[in-house]
mmJSON file of the N, C-alpha and C atoms, coordinates in Angstrom:
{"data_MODEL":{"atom_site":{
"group_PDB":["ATOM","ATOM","ATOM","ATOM","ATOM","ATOM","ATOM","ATOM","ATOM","ATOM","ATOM","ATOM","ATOM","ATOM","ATOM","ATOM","ATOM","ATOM","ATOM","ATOM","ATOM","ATOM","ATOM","ATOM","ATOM","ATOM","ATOM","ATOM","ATOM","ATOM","ATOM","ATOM","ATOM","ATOM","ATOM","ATOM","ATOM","ATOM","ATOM","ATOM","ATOM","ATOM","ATOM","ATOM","ATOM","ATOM","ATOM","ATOM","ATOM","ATOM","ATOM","ATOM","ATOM","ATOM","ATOM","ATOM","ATOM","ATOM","ATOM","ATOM","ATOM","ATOM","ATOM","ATOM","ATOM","ATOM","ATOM","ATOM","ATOM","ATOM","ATOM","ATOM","ATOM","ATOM","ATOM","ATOM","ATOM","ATOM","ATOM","ATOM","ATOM","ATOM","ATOM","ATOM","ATOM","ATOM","ATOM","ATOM","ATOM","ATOM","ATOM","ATOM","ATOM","ATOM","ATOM","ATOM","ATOM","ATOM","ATOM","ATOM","ATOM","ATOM","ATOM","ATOM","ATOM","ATOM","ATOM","ATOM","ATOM","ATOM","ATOM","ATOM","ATOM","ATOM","ATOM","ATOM","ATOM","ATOM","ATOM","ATOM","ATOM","ATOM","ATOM","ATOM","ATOM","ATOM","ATOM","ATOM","ATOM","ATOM","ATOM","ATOM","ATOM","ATOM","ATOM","ATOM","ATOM","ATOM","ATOM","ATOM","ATOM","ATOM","ATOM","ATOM","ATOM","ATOM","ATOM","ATOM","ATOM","ATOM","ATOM","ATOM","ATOM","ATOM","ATOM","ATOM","ATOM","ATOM","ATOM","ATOM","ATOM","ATOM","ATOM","ATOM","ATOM","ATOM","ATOM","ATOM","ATOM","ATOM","ATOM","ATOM","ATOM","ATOM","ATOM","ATOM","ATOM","ATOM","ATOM","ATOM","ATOM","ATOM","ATOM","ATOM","ATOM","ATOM","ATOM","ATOM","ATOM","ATOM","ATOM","ATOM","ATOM","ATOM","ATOM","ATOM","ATOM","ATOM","ATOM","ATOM","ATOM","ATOM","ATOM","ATOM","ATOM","ATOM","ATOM","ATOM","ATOM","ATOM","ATOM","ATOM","ATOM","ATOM","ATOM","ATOM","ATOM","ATOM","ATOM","ATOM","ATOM","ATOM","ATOM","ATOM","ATOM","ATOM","ATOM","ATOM"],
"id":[1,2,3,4,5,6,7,8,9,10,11,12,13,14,15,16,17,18,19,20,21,22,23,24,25,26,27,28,29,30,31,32,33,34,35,36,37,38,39,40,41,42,43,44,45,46,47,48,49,50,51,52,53,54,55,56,57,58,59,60,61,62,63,64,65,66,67,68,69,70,71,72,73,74,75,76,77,78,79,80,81,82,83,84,85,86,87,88,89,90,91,92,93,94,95,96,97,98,99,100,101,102,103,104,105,106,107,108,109,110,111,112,113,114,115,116,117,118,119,120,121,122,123,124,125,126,127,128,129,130,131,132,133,134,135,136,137,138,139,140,141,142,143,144,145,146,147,148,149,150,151,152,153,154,155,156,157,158,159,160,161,162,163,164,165,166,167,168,169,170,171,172,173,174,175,176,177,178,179,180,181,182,183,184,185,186,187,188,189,190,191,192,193,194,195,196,197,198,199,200,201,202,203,204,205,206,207,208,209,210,211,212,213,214,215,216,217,218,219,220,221,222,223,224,225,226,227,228],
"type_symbol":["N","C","C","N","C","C","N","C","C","N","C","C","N","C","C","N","C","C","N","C","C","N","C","C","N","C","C","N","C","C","N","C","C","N","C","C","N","C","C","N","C","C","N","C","C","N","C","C","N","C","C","N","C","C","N","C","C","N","C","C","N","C","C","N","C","C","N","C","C","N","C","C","N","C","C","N","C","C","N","C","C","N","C","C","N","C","C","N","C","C","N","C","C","N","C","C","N","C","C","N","C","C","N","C","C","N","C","C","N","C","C","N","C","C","N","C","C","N","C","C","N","C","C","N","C","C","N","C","C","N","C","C","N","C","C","N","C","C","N","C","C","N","C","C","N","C","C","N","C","C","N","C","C","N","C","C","N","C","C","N","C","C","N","C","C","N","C","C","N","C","C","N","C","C","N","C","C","N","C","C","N","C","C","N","C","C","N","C","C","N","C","C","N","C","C","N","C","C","N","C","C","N","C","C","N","C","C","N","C","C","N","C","C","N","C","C","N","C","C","N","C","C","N","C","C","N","C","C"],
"label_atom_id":["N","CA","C","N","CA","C","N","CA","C","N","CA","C","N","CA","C","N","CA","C","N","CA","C","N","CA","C","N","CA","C","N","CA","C","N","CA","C","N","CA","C","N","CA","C","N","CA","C","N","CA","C","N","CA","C","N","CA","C","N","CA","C","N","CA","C","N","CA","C","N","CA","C","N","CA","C","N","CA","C","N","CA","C","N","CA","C","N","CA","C","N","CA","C","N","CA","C","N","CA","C","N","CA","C","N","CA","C","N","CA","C","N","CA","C","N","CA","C","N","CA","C","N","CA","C","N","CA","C","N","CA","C","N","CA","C","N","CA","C","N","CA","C","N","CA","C","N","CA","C","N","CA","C","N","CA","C","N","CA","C","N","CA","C","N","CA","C","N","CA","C","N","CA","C","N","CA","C","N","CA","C","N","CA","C","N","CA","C","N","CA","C","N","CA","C","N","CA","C","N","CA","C","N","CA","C","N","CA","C","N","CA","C","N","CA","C","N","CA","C","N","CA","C","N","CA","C","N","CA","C","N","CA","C","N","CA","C","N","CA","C","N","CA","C","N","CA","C","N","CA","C","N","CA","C","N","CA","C","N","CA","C","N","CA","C"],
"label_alt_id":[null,null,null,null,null,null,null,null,null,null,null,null,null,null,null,null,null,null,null,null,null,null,null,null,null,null,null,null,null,null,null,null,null,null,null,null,null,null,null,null,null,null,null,null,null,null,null,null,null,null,null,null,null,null,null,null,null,null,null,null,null,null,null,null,null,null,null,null,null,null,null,null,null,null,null,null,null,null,null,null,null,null,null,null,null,null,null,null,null,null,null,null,null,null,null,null,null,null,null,null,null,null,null,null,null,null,null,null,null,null,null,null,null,null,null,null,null,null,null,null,null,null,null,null,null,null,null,null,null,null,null,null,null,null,null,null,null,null,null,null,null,null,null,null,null,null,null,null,null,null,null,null,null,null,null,null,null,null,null,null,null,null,null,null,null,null,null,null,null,null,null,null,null,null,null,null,null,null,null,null,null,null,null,null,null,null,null,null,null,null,null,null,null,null,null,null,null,null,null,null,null,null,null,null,null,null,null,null,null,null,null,null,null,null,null,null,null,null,null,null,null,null,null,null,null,null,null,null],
"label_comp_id":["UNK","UNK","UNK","UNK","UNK","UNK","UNK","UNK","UNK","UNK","UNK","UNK","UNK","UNK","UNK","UNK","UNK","UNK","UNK","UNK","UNK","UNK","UNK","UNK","UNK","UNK","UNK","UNK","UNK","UNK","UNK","UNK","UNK","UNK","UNK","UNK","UNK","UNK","UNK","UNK","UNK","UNK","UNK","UNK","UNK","UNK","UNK","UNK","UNK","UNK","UNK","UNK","UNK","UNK","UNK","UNK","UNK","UNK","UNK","UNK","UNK","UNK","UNK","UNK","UNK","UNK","UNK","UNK","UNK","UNK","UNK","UNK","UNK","UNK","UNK","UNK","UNK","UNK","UNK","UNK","UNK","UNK","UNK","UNK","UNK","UNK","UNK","UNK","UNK","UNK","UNK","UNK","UNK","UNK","UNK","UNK","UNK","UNK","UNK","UNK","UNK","UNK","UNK","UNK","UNK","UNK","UNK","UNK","UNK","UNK","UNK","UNK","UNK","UNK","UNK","UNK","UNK","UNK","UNK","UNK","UNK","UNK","UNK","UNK","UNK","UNK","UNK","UNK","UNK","UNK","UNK","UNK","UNK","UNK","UNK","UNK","UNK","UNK","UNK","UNK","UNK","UNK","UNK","UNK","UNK","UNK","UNK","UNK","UNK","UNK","UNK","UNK","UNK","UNK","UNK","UNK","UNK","UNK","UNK","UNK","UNK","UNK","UNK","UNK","UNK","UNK","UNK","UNK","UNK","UNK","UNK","UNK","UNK","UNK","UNK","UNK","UNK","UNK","UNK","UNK","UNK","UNK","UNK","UNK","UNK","UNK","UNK","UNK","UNK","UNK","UNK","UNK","UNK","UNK","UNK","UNK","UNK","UNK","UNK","UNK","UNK","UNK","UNK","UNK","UNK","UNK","UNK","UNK","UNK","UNK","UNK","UNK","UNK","UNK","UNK","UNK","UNK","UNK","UNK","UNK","UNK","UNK","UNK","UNK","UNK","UNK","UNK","UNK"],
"label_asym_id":["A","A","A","A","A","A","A","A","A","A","A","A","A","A","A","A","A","A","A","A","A","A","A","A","A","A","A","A","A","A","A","A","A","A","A","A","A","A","A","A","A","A","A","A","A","A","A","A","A","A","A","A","A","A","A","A","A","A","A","A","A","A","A","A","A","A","A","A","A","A","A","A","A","A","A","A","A","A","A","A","A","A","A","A","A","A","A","A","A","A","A","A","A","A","A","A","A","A","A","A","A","A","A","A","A","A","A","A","A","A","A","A","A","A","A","A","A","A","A","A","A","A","A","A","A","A","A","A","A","A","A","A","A","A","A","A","A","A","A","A","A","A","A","A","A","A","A","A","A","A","A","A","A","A","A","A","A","A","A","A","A","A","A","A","A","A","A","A","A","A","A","A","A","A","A","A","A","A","A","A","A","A","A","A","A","A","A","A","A","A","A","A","A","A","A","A","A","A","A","A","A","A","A","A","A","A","A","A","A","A","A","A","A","A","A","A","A","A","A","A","A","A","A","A","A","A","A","A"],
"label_entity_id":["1","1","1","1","1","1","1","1","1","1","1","1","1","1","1","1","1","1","1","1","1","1","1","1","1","1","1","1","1","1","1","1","1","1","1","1","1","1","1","1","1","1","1","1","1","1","1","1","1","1","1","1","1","1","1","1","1","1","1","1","1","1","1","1","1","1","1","1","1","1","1","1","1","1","1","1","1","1","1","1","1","1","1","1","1","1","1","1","1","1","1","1","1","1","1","1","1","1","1","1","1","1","1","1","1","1","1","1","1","1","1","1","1","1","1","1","1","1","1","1","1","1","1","1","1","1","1","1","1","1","1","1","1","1","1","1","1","1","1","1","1","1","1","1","1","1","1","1","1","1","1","1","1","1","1","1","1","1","1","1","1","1","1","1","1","1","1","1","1","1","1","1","1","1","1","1","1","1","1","1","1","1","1","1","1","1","1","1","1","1","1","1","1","1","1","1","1","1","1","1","1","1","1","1","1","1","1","1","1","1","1","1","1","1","1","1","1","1","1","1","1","1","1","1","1","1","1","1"],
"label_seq_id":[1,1,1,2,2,2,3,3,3,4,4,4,5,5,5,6,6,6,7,7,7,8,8,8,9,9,9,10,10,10,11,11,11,12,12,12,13,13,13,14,14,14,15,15,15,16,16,16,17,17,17,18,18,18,19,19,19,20,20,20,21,21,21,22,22,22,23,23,23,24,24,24,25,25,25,26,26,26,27,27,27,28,28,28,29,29,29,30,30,30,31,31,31,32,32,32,33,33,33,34,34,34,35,35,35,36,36,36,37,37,37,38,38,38,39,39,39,40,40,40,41,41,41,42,42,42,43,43,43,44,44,44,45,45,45,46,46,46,47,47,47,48,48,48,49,49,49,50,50,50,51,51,51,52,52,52,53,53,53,54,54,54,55,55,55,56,56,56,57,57,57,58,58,58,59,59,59,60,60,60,61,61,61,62,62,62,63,63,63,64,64,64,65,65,65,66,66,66,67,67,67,68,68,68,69,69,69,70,70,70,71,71,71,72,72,72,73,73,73,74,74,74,75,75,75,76,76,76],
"pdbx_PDB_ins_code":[null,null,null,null,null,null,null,null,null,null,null,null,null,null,null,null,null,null,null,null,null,null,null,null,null,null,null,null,null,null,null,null,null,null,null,null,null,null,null,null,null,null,null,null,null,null,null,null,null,null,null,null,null,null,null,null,null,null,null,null,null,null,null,null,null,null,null,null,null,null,null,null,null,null,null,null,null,null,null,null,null,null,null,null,null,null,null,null,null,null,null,null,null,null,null,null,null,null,null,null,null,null,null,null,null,null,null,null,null,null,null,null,null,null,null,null,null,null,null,null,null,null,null,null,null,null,null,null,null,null,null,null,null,null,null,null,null,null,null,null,null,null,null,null,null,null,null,null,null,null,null,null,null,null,null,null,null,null,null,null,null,null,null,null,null,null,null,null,null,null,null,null,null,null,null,null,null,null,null,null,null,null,null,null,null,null,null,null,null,null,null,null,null,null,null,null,null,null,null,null,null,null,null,null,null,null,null,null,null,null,null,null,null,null,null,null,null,null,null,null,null,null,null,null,null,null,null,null],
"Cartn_x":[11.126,10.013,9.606,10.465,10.28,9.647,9.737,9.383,7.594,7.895,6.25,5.249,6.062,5.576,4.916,5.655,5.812,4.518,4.571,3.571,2.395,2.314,0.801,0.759,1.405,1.151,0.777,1.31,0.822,-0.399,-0.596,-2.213,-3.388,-2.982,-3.613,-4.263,-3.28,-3.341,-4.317,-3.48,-4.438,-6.265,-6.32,-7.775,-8.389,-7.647,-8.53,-8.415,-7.3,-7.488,-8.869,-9.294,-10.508,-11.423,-11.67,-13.14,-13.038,-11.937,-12.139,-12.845,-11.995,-12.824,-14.413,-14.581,-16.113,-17.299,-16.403,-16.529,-16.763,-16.047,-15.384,-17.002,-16.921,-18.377,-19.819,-19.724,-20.916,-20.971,-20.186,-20.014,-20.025,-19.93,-19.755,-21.788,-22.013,-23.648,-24.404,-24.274,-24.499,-24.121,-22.931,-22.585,-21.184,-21.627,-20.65,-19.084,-19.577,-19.056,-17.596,-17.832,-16.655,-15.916,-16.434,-15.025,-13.561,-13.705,-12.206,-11.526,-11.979,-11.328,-10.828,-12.048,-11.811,-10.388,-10.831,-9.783,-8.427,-8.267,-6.675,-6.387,-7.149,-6.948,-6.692,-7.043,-7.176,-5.444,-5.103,-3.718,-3.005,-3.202,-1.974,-1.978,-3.212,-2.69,-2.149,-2.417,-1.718,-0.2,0.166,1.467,2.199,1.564,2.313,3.226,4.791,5.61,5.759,5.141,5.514,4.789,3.712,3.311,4.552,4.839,5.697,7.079,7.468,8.791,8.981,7.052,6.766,7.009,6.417,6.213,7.675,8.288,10.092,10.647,10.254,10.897,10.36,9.502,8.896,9.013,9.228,9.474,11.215,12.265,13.509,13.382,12.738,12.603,12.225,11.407,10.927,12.052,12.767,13.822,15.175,15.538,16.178,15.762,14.734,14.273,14.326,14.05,14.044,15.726,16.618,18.11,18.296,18.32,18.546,17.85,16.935,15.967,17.294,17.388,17.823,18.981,19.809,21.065,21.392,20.168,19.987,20.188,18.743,18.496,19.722,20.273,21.61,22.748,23.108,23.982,23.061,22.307,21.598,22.02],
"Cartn_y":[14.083,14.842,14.354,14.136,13.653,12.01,11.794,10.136,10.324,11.439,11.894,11.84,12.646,13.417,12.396,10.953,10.39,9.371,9.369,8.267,8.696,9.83,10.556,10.347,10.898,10.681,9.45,7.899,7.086,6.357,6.894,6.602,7.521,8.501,9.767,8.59,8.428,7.327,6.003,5.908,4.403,4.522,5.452,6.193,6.381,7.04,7.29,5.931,5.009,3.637,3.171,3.113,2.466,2.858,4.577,5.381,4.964,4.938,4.894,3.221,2.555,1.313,1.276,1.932,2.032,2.737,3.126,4.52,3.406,2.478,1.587,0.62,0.029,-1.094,-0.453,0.883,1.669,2.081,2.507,3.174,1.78,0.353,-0.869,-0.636,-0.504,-0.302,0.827,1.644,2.757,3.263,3.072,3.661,3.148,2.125,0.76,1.515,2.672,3.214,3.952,4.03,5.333,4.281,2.838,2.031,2.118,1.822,1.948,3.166,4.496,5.533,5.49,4.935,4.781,3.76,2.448,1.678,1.997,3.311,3.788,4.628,5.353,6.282,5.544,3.934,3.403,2.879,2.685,1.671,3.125,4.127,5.33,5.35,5.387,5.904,4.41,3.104,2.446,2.037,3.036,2.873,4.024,5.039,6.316,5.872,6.614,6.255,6.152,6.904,7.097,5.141,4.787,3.213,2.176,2.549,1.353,1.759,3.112,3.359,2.465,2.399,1.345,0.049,-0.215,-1.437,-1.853,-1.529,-1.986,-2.056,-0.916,-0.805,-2.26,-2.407,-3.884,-4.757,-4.792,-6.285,-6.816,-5.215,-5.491,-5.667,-5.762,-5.661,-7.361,-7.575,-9.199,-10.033,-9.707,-10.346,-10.452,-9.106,-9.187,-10.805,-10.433,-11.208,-12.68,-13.362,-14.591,-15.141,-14.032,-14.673,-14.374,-13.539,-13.752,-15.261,-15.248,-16.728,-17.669,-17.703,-18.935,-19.086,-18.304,-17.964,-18.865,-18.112,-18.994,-20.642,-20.622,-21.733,-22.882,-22.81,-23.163,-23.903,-22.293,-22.478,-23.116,-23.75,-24.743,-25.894],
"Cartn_z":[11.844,11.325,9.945,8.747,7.643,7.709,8.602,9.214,9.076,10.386,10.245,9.191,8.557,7.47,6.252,5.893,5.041,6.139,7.063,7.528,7.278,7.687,8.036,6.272,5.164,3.971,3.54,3.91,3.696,4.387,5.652,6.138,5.008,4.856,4.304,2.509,1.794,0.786,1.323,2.092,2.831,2.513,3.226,3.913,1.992,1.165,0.025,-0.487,-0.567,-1.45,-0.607,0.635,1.164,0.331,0.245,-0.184,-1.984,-2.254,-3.521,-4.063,-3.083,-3.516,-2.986,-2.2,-2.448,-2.97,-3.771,-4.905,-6.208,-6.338,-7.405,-7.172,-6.667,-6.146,-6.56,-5.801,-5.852,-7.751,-8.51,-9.69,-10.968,-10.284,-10.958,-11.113,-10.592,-10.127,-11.266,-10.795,-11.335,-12.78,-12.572,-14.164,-14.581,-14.919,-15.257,-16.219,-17.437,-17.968,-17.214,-16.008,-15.499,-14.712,-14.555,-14.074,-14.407,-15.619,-15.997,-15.777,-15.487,-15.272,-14.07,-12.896,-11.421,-11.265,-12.012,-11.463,-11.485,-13.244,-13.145,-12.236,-11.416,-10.31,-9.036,-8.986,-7.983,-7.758,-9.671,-9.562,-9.431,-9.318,-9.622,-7.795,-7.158,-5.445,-5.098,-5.463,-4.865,-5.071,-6.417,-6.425,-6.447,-5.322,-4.808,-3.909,-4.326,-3.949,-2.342,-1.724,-0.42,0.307,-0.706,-0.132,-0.764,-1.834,-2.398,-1.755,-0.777,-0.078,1.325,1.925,3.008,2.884,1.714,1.901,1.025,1.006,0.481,1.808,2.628,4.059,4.736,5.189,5.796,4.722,3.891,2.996,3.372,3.706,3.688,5.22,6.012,7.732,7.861,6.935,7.334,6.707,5.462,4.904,6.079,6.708,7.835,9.128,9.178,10.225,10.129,8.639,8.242,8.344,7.765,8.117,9.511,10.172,11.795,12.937,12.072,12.244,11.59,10.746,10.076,10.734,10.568,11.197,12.686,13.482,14.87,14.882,14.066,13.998,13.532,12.678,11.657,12.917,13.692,15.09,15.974,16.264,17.219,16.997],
"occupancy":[1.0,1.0,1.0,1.0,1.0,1.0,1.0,1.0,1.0,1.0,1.0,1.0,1.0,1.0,1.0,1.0,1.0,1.0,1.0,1.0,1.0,1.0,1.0,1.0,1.0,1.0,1.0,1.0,1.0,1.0,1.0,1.0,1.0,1.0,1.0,1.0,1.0,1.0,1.0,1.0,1.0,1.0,1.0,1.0,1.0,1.0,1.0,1.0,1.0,1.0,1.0,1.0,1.0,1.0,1.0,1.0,1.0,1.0,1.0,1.0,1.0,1.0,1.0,1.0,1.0,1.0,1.0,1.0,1.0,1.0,1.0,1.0,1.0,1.0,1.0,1.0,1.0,1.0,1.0,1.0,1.0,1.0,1.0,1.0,1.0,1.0,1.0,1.0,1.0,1.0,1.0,1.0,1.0,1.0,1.0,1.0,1.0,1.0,1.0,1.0,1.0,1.0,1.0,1.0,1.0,1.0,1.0,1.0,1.0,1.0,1.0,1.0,1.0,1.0,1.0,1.0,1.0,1.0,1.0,1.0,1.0,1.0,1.0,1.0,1.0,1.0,1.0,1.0,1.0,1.0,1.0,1.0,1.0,1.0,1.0,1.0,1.0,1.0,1.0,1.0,1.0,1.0,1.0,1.0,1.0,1.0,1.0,1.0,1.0,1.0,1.0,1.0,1.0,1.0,1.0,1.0,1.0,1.0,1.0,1.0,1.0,1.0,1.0,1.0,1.0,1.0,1.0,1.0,1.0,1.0,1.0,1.0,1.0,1.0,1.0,1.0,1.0,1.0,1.0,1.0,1.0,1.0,1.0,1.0,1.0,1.0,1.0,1.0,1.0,1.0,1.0,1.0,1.0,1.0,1.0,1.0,1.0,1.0,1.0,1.0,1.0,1.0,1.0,1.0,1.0,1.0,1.0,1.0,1.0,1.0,1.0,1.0,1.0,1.0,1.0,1.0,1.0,1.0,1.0,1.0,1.0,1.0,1.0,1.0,1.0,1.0,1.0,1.0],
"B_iso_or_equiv":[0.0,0.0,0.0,0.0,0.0,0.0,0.0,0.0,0.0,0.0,0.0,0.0,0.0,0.0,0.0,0.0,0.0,0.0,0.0,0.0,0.0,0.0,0.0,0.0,0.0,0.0,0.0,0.0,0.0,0.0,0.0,0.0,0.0,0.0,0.0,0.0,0.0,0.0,0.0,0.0,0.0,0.0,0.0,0.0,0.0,0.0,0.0,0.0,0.0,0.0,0.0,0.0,0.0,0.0,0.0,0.0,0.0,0.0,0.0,0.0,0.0,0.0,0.0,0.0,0.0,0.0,0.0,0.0,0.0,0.0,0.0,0.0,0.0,0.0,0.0,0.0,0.0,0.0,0.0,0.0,0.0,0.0,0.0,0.0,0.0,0.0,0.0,0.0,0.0,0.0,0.0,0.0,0.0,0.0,0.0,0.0,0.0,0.0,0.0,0.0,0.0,0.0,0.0,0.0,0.0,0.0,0.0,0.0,0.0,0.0,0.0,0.0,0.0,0.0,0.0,0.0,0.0,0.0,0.0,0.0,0.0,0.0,0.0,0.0,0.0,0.0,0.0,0.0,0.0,0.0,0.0,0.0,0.0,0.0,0.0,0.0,0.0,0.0,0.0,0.0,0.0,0.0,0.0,0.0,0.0,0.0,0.0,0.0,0.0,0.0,0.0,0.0,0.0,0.0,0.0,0.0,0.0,0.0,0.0,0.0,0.0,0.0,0.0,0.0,0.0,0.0,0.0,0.0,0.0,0.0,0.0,0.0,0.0,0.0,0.0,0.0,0.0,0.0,0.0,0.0,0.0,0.0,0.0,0.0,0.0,0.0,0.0,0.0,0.0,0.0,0.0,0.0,0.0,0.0,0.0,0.0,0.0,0.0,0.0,0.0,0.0,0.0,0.0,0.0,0.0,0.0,0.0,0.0,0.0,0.0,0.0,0.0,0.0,0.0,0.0,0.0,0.0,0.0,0.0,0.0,0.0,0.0,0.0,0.0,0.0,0.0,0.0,0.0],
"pdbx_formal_charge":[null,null,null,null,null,null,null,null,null,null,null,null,null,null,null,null,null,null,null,null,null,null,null,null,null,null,null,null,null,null,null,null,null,null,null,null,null,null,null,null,null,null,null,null,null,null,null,null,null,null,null,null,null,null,null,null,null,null,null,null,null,null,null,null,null,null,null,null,null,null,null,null,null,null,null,null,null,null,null,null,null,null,null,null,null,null,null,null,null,null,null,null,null,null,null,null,null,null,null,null,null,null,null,null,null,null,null,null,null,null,null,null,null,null,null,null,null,null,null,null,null,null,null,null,null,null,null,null,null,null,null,null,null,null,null,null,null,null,null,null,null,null,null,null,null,null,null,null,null,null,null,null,null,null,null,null,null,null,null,null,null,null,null,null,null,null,null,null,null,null,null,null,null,null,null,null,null,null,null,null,null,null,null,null,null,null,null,null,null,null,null,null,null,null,null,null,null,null,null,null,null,null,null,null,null,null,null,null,null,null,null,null,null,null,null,null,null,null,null,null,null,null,null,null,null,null,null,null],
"auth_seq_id":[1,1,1,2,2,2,3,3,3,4,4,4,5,5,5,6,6,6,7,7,7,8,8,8,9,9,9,10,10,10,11,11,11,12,12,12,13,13,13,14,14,14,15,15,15,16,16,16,17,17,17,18,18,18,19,19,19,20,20,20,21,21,21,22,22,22,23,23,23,24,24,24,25,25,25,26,26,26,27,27,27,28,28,28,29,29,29,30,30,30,31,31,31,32,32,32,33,33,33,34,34,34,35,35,35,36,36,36,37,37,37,38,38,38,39,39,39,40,40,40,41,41,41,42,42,42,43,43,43,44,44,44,45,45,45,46,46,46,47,47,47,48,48,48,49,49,49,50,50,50,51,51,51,52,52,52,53,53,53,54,54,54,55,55,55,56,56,56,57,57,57,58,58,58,59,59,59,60,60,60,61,61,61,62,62,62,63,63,63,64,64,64,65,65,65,66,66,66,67,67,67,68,68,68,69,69,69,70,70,70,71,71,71,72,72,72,73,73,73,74,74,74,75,75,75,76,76,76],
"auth_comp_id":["UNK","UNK","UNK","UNK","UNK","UNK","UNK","UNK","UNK","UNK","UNK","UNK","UNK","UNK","UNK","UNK","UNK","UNK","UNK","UNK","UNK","UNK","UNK","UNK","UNK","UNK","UNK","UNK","UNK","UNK","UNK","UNK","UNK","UNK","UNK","UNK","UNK","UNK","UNK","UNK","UNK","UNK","UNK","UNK","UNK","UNK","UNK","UNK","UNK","UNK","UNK","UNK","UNK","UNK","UNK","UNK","UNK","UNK","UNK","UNK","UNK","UNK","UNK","UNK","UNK","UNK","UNK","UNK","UNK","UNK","UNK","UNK","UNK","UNK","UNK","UNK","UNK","UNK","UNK","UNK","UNK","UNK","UNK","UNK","UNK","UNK","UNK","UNK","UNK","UNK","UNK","UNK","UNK","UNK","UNK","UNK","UNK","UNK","UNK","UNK","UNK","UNK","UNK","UNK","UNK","UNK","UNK","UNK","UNK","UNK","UNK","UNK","UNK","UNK","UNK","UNK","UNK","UNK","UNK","UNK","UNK","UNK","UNK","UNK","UNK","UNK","UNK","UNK","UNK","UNK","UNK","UNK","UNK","UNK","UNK","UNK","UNK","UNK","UNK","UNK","UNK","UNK","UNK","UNK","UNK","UNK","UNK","UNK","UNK","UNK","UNK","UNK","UNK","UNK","UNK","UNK","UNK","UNK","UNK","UNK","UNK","UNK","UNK","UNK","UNK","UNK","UNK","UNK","UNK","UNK","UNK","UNK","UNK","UNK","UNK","UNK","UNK","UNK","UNK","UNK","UNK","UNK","UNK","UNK","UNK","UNK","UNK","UNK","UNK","UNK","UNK","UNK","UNK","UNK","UNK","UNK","UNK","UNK","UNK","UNK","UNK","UNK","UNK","UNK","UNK","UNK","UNK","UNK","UNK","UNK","UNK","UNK","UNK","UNK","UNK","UNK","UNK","UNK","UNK","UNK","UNK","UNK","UNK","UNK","UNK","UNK","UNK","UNK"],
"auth_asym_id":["A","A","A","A","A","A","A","A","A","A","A","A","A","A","A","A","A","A","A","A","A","A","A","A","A","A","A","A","A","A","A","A","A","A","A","A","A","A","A","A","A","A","A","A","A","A","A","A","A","A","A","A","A","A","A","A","A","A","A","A","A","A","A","A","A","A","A","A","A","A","A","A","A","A","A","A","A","A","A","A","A","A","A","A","A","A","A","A","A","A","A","A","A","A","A","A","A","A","A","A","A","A","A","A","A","A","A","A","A","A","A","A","A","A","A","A","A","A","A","A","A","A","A","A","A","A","A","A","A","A","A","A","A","A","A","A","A","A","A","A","A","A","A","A","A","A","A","A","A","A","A","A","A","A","A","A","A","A","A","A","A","A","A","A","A","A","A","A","A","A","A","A","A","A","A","A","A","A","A","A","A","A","A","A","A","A","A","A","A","A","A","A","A","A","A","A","A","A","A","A","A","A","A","A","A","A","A","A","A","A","A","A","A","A","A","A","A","A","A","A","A","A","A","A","A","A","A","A"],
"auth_atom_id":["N","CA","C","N","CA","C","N","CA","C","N","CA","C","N","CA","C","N","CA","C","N","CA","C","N","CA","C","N","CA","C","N","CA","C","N","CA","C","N","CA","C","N","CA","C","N","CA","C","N","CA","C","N","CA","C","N","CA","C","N","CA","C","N","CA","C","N","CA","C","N","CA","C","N","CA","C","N","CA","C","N","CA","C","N","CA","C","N","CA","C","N","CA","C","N","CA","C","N","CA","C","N","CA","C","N","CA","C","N","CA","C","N","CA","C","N","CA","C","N","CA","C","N","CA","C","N","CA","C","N","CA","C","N","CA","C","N","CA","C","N","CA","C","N","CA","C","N","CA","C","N","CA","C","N","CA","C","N","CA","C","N","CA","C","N","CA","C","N","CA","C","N","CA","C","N","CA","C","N","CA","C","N","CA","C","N","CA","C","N","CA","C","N","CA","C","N","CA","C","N","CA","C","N","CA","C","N","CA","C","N","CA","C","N","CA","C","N","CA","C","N","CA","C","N","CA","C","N","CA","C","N","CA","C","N","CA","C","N","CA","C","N","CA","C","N","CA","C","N","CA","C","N","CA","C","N","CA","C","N","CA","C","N","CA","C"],
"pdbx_PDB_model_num":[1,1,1,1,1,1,1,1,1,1,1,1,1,1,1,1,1,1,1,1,1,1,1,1,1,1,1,1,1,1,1,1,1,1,1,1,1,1,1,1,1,1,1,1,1,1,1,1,1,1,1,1,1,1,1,1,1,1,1,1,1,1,1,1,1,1,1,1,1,1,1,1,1,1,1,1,1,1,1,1,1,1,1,1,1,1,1,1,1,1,1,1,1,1,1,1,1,1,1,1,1,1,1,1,1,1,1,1,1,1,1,1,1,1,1,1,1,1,1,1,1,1,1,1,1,1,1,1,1,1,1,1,1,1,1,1,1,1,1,1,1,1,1,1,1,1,1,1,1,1,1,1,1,1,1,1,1,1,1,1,1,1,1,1,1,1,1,1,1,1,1,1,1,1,1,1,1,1,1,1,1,1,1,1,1,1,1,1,1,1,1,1,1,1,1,1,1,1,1,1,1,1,1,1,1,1,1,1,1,1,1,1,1,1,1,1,1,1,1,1,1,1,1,1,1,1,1,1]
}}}
């Protein structure tokens, strides 16, 4: 359930890093002034923990995978 919970939270993040960057493009336009506020809101959701808990999880999943590769390969 907590699995759940933490996914749906990081699609949920996902979905606003999209809108916000087109929040960011549109506001570069418009009112050049409120960029810099946007972009720190942009670096704070992309380094909500529940994305940087993912992407540690698949960074340590592909690191797995490269020594089981190598490993093979080595014993050939």
């Amino acid at each position: 359930m907590a699995s759940n919970k933490s996914d749906a939270e990081a699609i949920n993040i996902s979905g606003s890093l999209r809108m916000q960057s087109y929040r960011l493009l549109t506001e570069m336009e418009r009112s050049p002034n409120t960029v810099e506020q946007n972009l720190v809101r942009y670096q704070d959701s992309l380094n909500a923990n529940v994305l940087l808990t993912v992407q540690n999880q698949l960074f340590a999943c592909q690191i797995s995978l490269v020594r089981i590769k190598s490993k093979n390969i080595m014993q050939n």
